[in-house]
C-alpha positions in Angstrom: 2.0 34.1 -0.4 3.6 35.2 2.7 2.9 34.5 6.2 4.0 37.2 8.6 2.9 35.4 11.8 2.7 31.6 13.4 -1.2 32.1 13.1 -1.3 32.5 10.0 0.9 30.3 9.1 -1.2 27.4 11.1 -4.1 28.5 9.5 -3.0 28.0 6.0 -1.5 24.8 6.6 -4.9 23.7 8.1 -6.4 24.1 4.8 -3.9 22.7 3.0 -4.5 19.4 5.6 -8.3 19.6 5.5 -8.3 19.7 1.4 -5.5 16.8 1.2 -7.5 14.7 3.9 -10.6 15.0 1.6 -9.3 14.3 -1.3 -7.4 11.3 -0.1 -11.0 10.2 1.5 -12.9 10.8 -2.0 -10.1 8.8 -3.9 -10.0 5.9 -1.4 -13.8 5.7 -1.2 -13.9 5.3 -5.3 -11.2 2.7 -5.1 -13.2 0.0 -2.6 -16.1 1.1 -4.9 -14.2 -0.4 -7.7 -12.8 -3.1 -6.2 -15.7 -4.1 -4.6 -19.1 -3.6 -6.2 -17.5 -4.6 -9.9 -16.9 -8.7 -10.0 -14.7 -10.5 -9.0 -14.3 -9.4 -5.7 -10.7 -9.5 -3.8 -9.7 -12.0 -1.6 -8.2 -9.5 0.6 -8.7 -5.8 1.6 -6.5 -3.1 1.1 -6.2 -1.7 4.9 -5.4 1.7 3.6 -9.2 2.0 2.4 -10.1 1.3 6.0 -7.7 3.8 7.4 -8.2 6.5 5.1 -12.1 6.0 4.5 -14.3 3.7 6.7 -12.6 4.3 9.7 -13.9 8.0 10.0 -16.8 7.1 8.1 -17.7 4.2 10.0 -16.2 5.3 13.6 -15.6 1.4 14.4 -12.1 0.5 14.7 -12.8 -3.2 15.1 -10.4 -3.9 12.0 -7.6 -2.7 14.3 -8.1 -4.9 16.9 -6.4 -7.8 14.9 -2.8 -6.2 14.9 -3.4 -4.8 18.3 -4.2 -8.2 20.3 -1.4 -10.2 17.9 0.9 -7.4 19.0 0.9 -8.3 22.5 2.0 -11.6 21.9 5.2 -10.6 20.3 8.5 -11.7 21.5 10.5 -9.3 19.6 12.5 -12.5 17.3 11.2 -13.4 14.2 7.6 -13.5 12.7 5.8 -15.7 10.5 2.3 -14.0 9.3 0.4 -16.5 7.3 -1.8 -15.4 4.7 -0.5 -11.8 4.8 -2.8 -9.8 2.5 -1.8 -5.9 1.8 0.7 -6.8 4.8 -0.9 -3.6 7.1 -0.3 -5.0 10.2 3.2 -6.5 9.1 4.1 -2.8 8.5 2.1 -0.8 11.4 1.7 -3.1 14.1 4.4 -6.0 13.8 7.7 -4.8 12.2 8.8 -1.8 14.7 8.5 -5.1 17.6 10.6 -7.7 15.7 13.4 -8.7 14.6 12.6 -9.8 11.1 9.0 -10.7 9.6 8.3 -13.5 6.9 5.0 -12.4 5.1 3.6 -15.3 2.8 0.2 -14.9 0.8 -1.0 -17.1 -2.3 -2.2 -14.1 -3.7 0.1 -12.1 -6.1 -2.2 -9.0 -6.2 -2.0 -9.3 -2.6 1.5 -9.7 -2.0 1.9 -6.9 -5.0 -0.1 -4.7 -3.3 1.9 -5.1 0.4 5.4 -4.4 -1.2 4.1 -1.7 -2.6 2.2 -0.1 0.2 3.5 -1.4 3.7 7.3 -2.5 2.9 9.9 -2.1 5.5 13.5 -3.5 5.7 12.5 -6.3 8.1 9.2 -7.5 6.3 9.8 -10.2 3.7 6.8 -10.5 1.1 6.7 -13.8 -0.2 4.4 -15.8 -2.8 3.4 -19.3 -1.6 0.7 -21.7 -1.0 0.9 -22.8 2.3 -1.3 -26.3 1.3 1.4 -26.8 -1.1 4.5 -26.2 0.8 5.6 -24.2 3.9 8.4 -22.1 5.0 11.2 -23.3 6.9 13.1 -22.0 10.1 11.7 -21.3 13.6 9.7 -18.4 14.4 9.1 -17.1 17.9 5.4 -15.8 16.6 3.1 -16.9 14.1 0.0 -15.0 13.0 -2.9 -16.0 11.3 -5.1 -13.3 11.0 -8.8 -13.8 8.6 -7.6 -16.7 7.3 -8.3 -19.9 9.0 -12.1 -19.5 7.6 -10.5 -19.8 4.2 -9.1 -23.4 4.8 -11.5 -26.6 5.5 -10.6 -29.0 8.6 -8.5 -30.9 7.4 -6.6 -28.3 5.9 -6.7 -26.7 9.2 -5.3 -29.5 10.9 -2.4 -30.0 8.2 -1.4 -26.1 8.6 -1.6 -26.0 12.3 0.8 -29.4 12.0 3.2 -27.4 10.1 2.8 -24.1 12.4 4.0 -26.2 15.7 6.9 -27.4 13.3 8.1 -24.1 12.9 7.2 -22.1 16.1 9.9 -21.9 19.0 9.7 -23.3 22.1 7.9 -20.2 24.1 6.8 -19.0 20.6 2.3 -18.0 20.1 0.2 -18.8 17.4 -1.9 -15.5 17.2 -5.0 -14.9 14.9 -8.7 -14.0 14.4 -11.5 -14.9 12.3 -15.4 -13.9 12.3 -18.7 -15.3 13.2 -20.9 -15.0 10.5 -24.3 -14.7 11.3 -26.2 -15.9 8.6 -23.9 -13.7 5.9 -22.2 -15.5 3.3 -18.4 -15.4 2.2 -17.8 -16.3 -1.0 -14.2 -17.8 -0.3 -14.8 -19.1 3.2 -14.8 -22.8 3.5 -15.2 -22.9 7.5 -17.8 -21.5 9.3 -17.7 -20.7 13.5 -20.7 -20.0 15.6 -19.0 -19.4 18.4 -15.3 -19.0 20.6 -16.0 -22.7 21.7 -15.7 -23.9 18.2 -12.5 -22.1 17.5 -11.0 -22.9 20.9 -11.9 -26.7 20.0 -9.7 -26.4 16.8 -7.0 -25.1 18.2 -7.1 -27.3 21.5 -5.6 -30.8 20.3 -2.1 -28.8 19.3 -1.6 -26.8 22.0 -1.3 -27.2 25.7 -2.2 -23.2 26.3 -5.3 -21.8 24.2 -7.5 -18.6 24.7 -10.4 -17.6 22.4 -11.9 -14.1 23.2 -14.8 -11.8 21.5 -15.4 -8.8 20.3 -19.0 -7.6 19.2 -19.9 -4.4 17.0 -23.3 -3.6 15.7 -21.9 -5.2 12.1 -18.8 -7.6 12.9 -18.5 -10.7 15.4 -15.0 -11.0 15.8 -13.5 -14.0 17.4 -9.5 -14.0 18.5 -7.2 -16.7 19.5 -3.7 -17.2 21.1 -2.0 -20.4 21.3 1.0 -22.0 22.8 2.6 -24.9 24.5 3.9 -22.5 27.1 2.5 -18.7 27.6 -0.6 -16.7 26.0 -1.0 -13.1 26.9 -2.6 -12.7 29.8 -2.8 -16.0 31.8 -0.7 -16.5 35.2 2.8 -17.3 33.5 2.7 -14.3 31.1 5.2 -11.5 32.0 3.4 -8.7 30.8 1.0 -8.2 33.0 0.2 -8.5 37.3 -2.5 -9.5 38.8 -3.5 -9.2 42.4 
């Protein structure tokens, strides 16, 4: 076929757009439809269902707002993300700001699915169980995103021990989990009601905490920064002014 002008040129590689963006959407639609409507159900979610699929679907971009709100906590050093899943917002939102990203999950799908899909040269995808060991080193961020819910409070308290271990001086814990109301998840362990709750967790470990919310007609998000010395957005932090 030849195209004699820039119009039509445009126009035929609009098709060729419009019929690759369907077909990605029908192929990604089948694959959560599979992976969740057939037992068991994953432990984490493959973003890419959310970005190709839901998200134009659904018109709700709450499940950006987790790598967008960790973002701005980001020193630009190194980067422990805790309980990485398909390690999306390692690859999107956190590796182009940082030096170098360590990316643990106890799930080997998980971890299988993130090298696959979201590997970079400064994201490390590691297997481990951080109840059962931790890594080592010092990190000037740590995230924890949908994944404190999964841990009981004891466990909480033994994690976040190990998180101050490893964070640097002027380094933030960032993360988020969800209020539930009245739903039930079949691998939480914690439940929170509200940003008090979370902000109570978090308080005894760190001098600097802020819990805020975000509420969608279908999702209660709650998000947390944490530090012994700056959190985005209070009086000390350098990225922003306030008059």
């Amino acid at each position: 076929m030849k195209l004699n002008n820039k119009k039509q040129l445009e126009a035929y590689l609009e098709d060729r757009c419009f019929n690759a963006i369907q077909e990605v959407e029908d192929c990604h639609k089948k694959l959560m439809d599979v992976q969740w409507t057939t037992p068991p159900t994953p432990e984490y979610y493959d973003q890419q269902i959310a970005l190709y699929y839901n998200w134009k679907h659904d018109r709700n971009s709450h499940w950006l707002e987790r790598g967008a709100y960790a973002s701005l906590a980001l020193h630009g050093g190194n980067v422990l993300d805790l309980c990485c899943g398909d390690g999306f917002m390692d690859y999107f939102f956190f590796s182009s700001r940082s030096n170098g990203i360590l990316a643990i999950d106890y799930n080997q799908e998980a971890i299988n699915t993130a090298k696959r899909k979201n590997a970079a040269e400064n994201i490390k995808y590691v297997l481990m169980d951080i109840l059962n060991e931790f890594p080592v080193g010092e990190f000037d961020n740590v995230v924890w995103n949908g994944a404190i819910e999964h841990f009981d409070k004891d466990e909480i308290k033994k994690i976040l021990s190990n998180i101050k271990f490893v964070l640097s001086p002027i380094g933030v814990l960032s993360g988020f989990t969800v209020v539930e109301k009245g739903q039930v998840f079949e691998h939480h362990k914690m439940i929170f009601n509200s940003k008090e709750e979370l902000a109570n967790i978090l308080k005894p470990c760190f001098r600097k905490v802020t819990v805020f919310e975000t509420i969608h007609k279908d999702r209660h998000n709650l998000y947390f920064w944490a530090s012994d010395t700056s959190v985005p957005f209070d009086n000390n932090w350098k990225g922003s002014c306030s008059k």
